[in-house]
Every structure is written in C-alpha cells, then in structure tokens.
C-alpha positions in Angstrom: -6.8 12.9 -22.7 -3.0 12.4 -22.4 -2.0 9.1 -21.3 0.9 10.4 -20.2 -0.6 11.8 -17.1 -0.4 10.8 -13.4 -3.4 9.0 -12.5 -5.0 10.8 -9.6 -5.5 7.9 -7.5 -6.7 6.8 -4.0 -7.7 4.3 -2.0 -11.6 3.9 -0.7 -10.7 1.9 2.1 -7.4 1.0 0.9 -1.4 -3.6 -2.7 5.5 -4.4 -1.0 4.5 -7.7 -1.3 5.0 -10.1 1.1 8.2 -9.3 1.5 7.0 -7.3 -0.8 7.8 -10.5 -2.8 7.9 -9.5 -6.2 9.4 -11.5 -9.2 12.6 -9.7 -10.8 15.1 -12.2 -13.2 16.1 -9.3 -15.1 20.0 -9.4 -15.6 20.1 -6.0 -16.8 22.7 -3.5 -15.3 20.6 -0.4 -16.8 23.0 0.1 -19.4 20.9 -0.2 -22.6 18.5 2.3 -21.1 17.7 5.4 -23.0 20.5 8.0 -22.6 19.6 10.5 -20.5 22.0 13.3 -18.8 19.9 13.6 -15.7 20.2 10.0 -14.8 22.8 7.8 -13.0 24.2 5.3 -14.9 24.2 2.9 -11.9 21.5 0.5 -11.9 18.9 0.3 -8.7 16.2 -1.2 -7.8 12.8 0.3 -6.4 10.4 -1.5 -4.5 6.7 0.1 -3.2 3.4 0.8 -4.0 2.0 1.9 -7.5 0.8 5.6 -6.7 0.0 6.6 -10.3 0.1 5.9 -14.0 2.3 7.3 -17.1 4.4 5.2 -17.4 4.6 4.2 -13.6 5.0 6.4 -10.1 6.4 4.0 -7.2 8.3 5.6 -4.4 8.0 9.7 -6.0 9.6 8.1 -9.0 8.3 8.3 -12.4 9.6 5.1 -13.7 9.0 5.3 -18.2 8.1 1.7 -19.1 8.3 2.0 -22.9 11.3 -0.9 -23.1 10.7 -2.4 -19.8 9.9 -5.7 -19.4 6.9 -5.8 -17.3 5.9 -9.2 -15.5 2.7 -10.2 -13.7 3.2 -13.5 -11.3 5.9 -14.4 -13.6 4.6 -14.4 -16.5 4.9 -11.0 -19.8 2.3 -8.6 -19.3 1.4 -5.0 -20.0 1.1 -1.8 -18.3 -2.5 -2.0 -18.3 -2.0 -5.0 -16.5 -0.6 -3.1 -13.6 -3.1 -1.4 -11.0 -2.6 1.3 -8.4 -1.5 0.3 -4.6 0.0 -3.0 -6.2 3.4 -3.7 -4.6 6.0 -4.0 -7.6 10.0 -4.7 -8.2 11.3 -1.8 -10.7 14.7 -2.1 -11.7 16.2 0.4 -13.6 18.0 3.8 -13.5 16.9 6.8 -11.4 17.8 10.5 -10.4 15.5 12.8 -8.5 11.4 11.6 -9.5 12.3 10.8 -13.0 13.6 7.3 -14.2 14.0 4.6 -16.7 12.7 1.1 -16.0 14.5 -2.0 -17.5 11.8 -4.3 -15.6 8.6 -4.0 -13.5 7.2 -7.4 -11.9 3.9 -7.7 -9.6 3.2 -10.7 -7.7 0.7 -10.8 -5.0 1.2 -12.2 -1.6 -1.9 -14.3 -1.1 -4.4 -14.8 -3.5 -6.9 -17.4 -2.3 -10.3 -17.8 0.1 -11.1 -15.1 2.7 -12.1 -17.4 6.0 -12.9 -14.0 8.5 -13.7 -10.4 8.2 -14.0 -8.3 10.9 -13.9 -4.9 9.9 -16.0 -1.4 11.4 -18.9 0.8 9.1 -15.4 2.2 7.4 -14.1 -1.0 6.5 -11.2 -0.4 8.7 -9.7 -3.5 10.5 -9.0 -7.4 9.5 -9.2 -10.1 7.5 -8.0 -13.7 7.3 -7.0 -14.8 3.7 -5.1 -18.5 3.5 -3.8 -18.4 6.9 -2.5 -14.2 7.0 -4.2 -11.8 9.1 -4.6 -8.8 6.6 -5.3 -5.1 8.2 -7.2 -3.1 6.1 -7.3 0.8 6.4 -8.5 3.9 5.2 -5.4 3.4 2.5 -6.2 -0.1 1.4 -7.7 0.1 -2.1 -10.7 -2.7 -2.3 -12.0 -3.1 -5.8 -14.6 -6.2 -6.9 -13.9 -7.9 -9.8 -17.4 -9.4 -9.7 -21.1 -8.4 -9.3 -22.6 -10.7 -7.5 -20.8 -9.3 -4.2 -20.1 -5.5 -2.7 -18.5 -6.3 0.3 -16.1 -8.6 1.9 -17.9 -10.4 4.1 -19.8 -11.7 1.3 -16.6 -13.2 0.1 -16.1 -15.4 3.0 -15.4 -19.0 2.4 -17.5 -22.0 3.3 -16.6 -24.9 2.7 -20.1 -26.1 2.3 -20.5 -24.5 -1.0 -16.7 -24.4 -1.8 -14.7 -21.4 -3.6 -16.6 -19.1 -5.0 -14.1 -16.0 -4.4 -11.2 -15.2 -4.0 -9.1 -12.4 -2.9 -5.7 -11.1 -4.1 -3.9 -8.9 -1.5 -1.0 -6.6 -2.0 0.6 -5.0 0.6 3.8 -4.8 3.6 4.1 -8.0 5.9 5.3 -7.7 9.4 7.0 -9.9 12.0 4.0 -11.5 13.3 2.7 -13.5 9.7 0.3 -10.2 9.6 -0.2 -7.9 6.3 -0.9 -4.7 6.0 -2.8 -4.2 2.8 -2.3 -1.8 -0.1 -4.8 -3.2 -1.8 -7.3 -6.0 -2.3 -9.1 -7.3 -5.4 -12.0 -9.8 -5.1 -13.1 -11.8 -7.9 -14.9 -15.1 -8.6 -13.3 -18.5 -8.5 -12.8 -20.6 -11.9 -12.8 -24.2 -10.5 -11.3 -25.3 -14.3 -8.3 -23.1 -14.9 -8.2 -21.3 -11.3 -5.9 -21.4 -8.7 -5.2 -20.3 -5.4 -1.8 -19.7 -3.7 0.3 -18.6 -0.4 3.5 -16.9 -0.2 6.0 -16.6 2.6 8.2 -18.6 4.9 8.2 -22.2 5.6 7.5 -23.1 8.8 6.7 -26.3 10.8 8.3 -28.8 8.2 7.9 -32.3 8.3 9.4 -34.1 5.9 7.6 -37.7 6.6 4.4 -36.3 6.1 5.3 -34.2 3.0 3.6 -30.9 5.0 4.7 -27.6 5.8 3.0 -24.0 6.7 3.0 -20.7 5.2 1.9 -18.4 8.0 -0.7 -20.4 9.5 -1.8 -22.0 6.8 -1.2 -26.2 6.3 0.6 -27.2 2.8 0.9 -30.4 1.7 2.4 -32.0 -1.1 3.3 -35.0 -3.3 5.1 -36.2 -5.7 3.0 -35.0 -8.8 4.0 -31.8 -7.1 5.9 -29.6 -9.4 9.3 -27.9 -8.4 10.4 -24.6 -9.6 13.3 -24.1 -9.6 14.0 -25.9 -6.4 14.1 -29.6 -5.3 11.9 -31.1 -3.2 15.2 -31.8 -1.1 15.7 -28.3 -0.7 12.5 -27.6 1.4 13.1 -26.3 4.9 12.0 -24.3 7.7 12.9 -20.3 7.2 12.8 -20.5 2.9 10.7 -18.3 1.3 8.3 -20.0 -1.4 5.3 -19.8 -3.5 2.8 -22.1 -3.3 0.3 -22.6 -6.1 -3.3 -25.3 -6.1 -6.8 -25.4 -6.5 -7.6 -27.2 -3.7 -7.5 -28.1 0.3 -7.2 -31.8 2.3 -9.5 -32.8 4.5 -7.4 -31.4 7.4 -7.7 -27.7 5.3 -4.4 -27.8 4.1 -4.1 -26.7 0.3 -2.9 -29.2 -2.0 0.3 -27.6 -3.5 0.0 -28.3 -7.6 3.6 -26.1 -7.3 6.1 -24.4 -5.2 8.2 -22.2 -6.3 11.7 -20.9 -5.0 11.3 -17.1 -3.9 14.6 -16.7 -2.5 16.2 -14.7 -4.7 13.3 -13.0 -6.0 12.5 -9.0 -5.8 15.0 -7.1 -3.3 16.8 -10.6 -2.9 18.4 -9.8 -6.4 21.2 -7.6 -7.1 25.0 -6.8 -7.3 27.1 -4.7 -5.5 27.0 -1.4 -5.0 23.2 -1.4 -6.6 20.9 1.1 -4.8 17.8 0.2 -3.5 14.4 1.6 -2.3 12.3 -0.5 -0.3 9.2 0.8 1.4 7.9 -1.7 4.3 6.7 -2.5 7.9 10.0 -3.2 9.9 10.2 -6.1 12.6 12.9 -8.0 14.7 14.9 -4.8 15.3 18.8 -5.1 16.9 21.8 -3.2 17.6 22.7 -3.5 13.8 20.5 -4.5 11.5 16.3 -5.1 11.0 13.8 -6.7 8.7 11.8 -5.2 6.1 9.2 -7.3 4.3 11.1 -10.2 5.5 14.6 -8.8 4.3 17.5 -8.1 6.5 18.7 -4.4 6.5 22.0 -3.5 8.4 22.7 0.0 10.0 25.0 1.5 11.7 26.0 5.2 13.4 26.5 7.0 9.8 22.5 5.7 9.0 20.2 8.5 9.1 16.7 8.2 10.1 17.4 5.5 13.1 15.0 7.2 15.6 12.2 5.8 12.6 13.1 2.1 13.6 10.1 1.1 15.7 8.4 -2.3 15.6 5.6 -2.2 12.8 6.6 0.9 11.3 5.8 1.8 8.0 8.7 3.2 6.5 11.0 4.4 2.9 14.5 2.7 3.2 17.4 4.0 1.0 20.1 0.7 1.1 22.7 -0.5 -1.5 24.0 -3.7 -1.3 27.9 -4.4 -0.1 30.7 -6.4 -1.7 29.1 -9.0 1.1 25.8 -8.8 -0.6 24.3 -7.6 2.4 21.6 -4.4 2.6 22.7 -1.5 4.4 20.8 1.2 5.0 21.7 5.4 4.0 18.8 6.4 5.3 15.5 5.3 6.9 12.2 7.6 6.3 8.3 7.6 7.3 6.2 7.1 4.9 3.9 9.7 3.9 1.2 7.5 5.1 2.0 6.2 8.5 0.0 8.7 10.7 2.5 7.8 13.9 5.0 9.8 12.5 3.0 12.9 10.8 0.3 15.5 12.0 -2.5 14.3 10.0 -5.3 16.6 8.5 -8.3 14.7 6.6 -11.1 16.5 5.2 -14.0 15.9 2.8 -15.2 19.4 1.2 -15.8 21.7 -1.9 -12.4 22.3 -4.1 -12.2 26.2 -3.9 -9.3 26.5 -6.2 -6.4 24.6 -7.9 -3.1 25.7 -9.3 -2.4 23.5 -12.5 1.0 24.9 -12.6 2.1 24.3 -8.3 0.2 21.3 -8.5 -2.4 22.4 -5.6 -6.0 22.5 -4.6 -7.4 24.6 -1.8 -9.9 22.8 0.8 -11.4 24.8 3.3 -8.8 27.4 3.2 -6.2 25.3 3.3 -3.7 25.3 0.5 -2.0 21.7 -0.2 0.4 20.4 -2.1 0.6 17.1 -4.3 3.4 15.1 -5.6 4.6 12.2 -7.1 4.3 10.2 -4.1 0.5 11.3 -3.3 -1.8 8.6 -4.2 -5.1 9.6 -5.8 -8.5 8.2 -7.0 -11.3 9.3 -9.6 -13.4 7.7 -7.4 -16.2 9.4 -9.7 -15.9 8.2 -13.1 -12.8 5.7 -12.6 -10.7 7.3 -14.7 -7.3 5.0 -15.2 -5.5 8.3 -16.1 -6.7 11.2 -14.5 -5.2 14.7 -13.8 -6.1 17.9 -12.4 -7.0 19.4 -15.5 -9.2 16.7 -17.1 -11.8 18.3 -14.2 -13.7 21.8 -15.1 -13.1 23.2 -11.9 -15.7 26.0 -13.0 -18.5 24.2 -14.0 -20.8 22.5 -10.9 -19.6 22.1 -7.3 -16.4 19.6 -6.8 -15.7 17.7 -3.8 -12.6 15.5 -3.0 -11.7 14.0 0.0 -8.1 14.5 0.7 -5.3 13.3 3.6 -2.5 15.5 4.8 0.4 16.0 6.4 2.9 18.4 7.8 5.9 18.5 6.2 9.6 20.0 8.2 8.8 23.4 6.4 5.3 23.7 7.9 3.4 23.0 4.0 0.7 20.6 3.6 1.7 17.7 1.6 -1.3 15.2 -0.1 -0.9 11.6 0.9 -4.0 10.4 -0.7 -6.2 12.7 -2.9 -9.9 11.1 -4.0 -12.3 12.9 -6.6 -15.9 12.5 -5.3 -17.0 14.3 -8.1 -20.1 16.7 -9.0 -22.8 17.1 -6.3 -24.5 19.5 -3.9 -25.2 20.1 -0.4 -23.1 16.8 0.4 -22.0 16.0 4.4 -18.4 17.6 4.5 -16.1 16.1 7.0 -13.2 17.0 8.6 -10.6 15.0 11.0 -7.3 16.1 13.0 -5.9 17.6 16.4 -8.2 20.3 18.2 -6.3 22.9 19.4 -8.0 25.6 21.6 -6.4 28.8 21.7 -7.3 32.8 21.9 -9.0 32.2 18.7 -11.4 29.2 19.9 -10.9 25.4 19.0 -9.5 24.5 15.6 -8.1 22.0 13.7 -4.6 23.1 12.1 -6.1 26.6 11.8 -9.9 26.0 10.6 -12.4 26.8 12.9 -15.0 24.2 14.2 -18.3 25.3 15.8 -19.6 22.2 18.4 -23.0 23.9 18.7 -24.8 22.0 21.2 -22.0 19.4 21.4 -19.3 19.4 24.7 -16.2 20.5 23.3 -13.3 18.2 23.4 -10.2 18.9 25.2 -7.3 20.6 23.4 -5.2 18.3 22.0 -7.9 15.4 21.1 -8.3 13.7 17.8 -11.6 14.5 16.3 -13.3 13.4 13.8 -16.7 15.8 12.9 -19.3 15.7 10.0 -21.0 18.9 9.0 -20.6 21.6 6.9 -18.3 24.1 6.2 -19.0 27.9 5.8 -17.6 31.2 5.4 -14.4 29.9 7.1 -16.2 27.9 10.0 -16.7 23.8 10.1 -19.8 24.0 11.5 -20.0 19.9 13.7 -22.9 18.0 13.4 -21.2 14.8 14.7 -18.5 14.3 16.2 -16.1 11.6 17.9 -13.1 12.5 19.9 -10.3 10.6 21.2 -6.6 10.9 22.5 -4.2 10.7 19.9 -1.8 8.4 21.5 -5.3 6.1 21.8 -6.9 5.5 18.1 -8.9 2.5 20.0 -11.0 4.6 22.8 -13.7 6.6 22.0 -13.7 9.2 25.0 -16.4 11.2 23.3 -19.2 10.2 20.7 -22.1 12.3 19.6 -24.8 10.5 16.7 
C-alpha cells in the first residue's frame, strides 16, 4: 500500500488543544522549504484537527512532513507518533490543500484521572478529567491503550485503589473551563516514570499558600517545583501554564513536579503579517474582537463570516497577525462538523458505488463527495493509511457509516466517513430532516416507510434503524425530535 495516501479516518464516538495549546519554538519563516511554484512564500501557521495521514491533512491542507520538525509534548518525535483527531500547530507554507511544513507539535490539554462519566448507549455526553468537563460526541475518537478496560467508565478514578488510568484528551475549549473533545486515549498509569498534567489558565492564586487552579482543579506547589521557563514570581491569575506531577494532596490538589510557561506557545507565536488558521469553539464575544481556544481574535466590518460568531460555536478562522501583534480575522467559517450550521444527513448502509477518480461513494442513492477535510476511519481492520482503493469494492457486501452535509451548491460533502467493513444483512440506519411532500416523507430525497409506526411531523429530526431496499428505508425504529431541540425526545418507538 502507498503510504502516501490519506488515511480514511473517523471517529467511533469521537483530539485544538486547549487553546488548542500546542508547543511551536520553531523560528523558521518558511524560507528553506522545498521550492515550490504553487506555494506562497509567506510563512503561516495552521492550527486543527489531524483528519488524515501522508504526510499530514489539518484544516483541508495536505501539510508534507519530510523536513519538518515534528514535536510531541515538547519533546522530537515522528509522524507515527501523530494520531488522527489530535489537535496540532503546523507552521509552514501553504496555497490551496497542498503545503510544506517546517514544524508540527501536539500537546494534549489534560492528560490525567477521569473522576465522572456520564455519557448515553452512544457514548455521547461528559466527562470530568482533572477538573475539565469534556463533551464527548459522535466525532470524538476514543481509542484504549489498554485491555483490561473497554469503556470509560471503567476508567474512573478512586482514590481507594489510586491511578490506574489515565486519559489524554485533545480537543477545542470554550469559555466556561469545558472541552469539547476530538479525541481521547486511555491508557494505564506507570506509578514509576508516569505522570499526569493540566493545562490552561491560572486561576484563584494564592501566593502564601503556594496554590493555584487550572479549571477547577487545585495545584499546589513548592520549592522543589521546577520552572520552565518562567519564575515562580511570575505566576498569576489569567497566565496560561502547564502543569506536570504524579500525584495529589490530601485536599486533591495535584502536586506540580513542573509548570511550564504556555504563553507564547502555538497561535501565541508569530510575526507580522503571518497568516493563520485556527479552528475552535468561540466564547466572550464583543463589538470587535472574540476568543478562540482561549486566544483573542479582532474583527471588524471588512470580516466575512460575522453572522458565524455565536457563543460555543465551532468554527475555521482565517487571521494574520498585525504590526500590533494582534489576530484579526479575514474570514470566519463553520466547520464541517458543527451540525448548527449545516443540514446534516447520517446514514449506515451498503456502498453501491465509488468513483476513485471524483473521490465519491454512493449510499442509498445518494452521491457524496469527500475531501481533504472529511475525517475517516477503517474502523474494520485499523488501517493507519487507508484509501478508497485499498477496498475491493466488488468482492463481498461493504458497509460504511458516513455524515453529510449540504454544501452552498446543493452537493453532499463527507464530514466523517467510517469503513465498517464486510458483512451481511447488517441493521442499516439512517438520520436527518423528514420532509413530507407529494411524494410521501423523506429524508433529503430517500424514501422512509414507518410501517406500523406514527409518522413524524415534517420537518422533525429522525433518527430510524431498518433496512434499505430498492430505493425505500424501510423503519424499524425510530426516534424523532425537533431540530431546534436535540434534548427532547417527542417520539420514540423500541
């Protein structure tokens, strides 16, 4: 197989760091990049999610990493050390979806003990890790580094037994010490050369009893603490750090081993006139400016995409940064997977064709389109690097599970694609707006059979298992909501 493919790769259930908060030191302006015409010779900086592999796809970019220096937590690492949904710093040059990277760093933004889960059957809704609350979705990638445990509650802490896991979470932070995560990996604890650690902004310092917070979570420290390239002096409310220990105080605070200075870290770094893309959750929102991740943006009437600038949103923000080394914003976009913002189609079924050369598989009549930006998953044989054509599409029965969305020309574009592989008679499922018309109810053209079941109104959100024939989803189960209420279930059938 060419490992120069795009990984196909998808969440299960679904890592920007805080503040997307990943390490970048690099001092390189882009210029010793490999000459190519197609590229600006500026430098810029891209921050996101890992969607795919060879070299790297963040943000619909195809970032080559043959002379990049590639860091993980700070310290040299490989591309294999890299995994999809991680939230990383590329700097480089770029034009279009192809680009040269001079460095990639990945740092997580909590990697420690899991204290609450509460999540449904899907393994959709929180968790607490080291004082965050992390949200986890149907786009959070969760992946167990260990076989003693399959699910998260298992990996809760208590403090009875003491660590045993640990989780490392990736993903957007918003206003409210909340992440939403990209991805998750749980692994076990090594009590001799492990460690656990918190990233974000200091709050409630007290500099008699040598204590701060990160989020919620109690930090305390003393002088065998190590500084990094801070002072101890320099500690205060509002500065964003990393804190690294192995250990809590009896009043649950972890004992900080180290803290390191974030400040400039990640999207804090740059010159003028660099160009930047930063995909995020944006919070504290006024007349002229807004935080992403935890870094100020500024806007102003020549901005496009304002109407996007809603508390929590998950968006793509194209900024440079001014002769004041400020962030302003060109232009502000959804991203491809924040369903508030885009007519979503998901749908679990039998690939009926694919188009190597447009890039496109057919699901249940429905033709749709993937790119650079879709994330996808060989959920069947793991596959790092994984294309369409590694599959015999002729040979056995195929099913994926895929999410779409409208795009301004009326195509379906892929946001997540995952391969479920080779089976046979398998529950199909299918999930989107009913629309009744002259032609009976259907969801973005295919049409759904309730059988025995009420029929929802037009316009619900519904969500059906069943099977698919001869152009007809025939329901089986179904559950139907409004769409401007994801937490009511106005109509369930078993």
């Amino acid at each position: 197989m060419n490992a120069d493919k795009r990984l196909v790769a998808v969440s299960i259930v679904a890592g920007a760091a805080l503040l997307a908060g990943c390490s970048d030191n690099s001092d390189n302006d882009g210029s010793d990049l490999t000459n190519n015409p197609g590229l600006s010779s500026d430098s810029s900086t891209a921050q996101g999610r890992i969607t795919g592999f060879g070299s790297i796809f963040v943000s619909g970019v195809k970032y080559e990493t043959d002379n990049a220096a590639i860091t993980v937590d700070g310290l040299p690492a490989s591309e294999d050390d890299l995994q999809l949904g991680q939230i990383v710093t590329v700097r480089g040059v770029s034009s279009g979806d192809i680009g040269n990277a001079v460095s990639v760093s990945y740092d997580d933004i909590v990697d420690g003990i899991v204290t609450n889960v509460s999540l449904d059957q899907k393994g959709v809704g929180s968790i607490a890790v080291m004082g965050y609350e992390v949200t986890v979705d149907a786009n959070t990638i969760v992946e167990f580094y260990t076989s003693n445990i399959t699910t998260l509650a298992q990996a809760v802490y208590d403090q009875n037994v003491g660590i045993q896991y640990i989780a490392e979470v990736s993903g957007y932070s918003d206003s409210n010490s909340m992440i939403h995560a990209t991805r998750i990996e749980v692994k076990e604890y090594n009590p001799v050369n492990g460690y656990i650690e918190v990233k974000g902004y200091v709050n409630n310092y007290d500099s008699n009893s040598s204590t701060f917070a990160i989020a919620n979570m109690g930090v305390a420290y003393n002088t065998a603490t190590l500084f990094d390239d801070m002072t101890v002096s320099m500690l205060a409310d509002g500065m964003l750090v990393e804190v690294k220990g192995n250990g809590f105080d009896a009043q649950g605070r972890l004992l900080a081993d180290r803290i390191e200075n974030e400040v400039n870290s990640g999207a804090s770094s740059g010159t003028a006139d660099d160009d930047y893309e930063i995909e995020g959750v944006v919070s504290s929102i006024s007349s002229d400016q807004f935080v992403l991740n935890g870094y100020t943006i500024f806007y102003d009437q020549s901005t496009l995409g304002t109407d996007y600038l809603t508390e929590n949103a998950l968006v793509e923000v194209d900024a440079y940064r001014d002769d004041q080394s400020r962030l302003i914003a060109e232009e502000i976009e959804p991203d491809e997977l924040d369903d508030n913002y885009h007519t979503k189609l998901e749908m679990k079924s039998l690939v009926q064709d694919v188009d190597l050369v447009n890039n496109t598989v057919q699901v249940m009549g429905k033709t749709i389109q993937l790119t650079s930006s879709t994330m996808m998953w060989d959920e069947y044989t793991k596959q790092r690097y994984f294309g369409l054509d590694d599959i015999n599409w002729g040979s056995g029965s195929h099913y994926i599970e895929v999410k779409a969305y409208l795009d301004n020309g009326g195509n379906l574009m892929a946001s997540r694609l995952i391969y479920e592989g080779i089976g046979s008679g398998e529950t199909e499922e299918l999930e989107g707006v009913l629309s009744i018309d002259e032609t009976g109810p259907n969801v973005m053209g295919i049409a759904v059979d309730f059988g025995a079941q009420p029929t929802p109104a037009d316009g619900m959100r519904v969500e059906m298992e069943g099977v698919y024939s001869s152009g007809m989803f025939y329901a089986t189960s179904l559950e139907a909501e409004p769409i401007d209420n994801a937490s009511s279930d106005t109509n369930s059938n078993p």
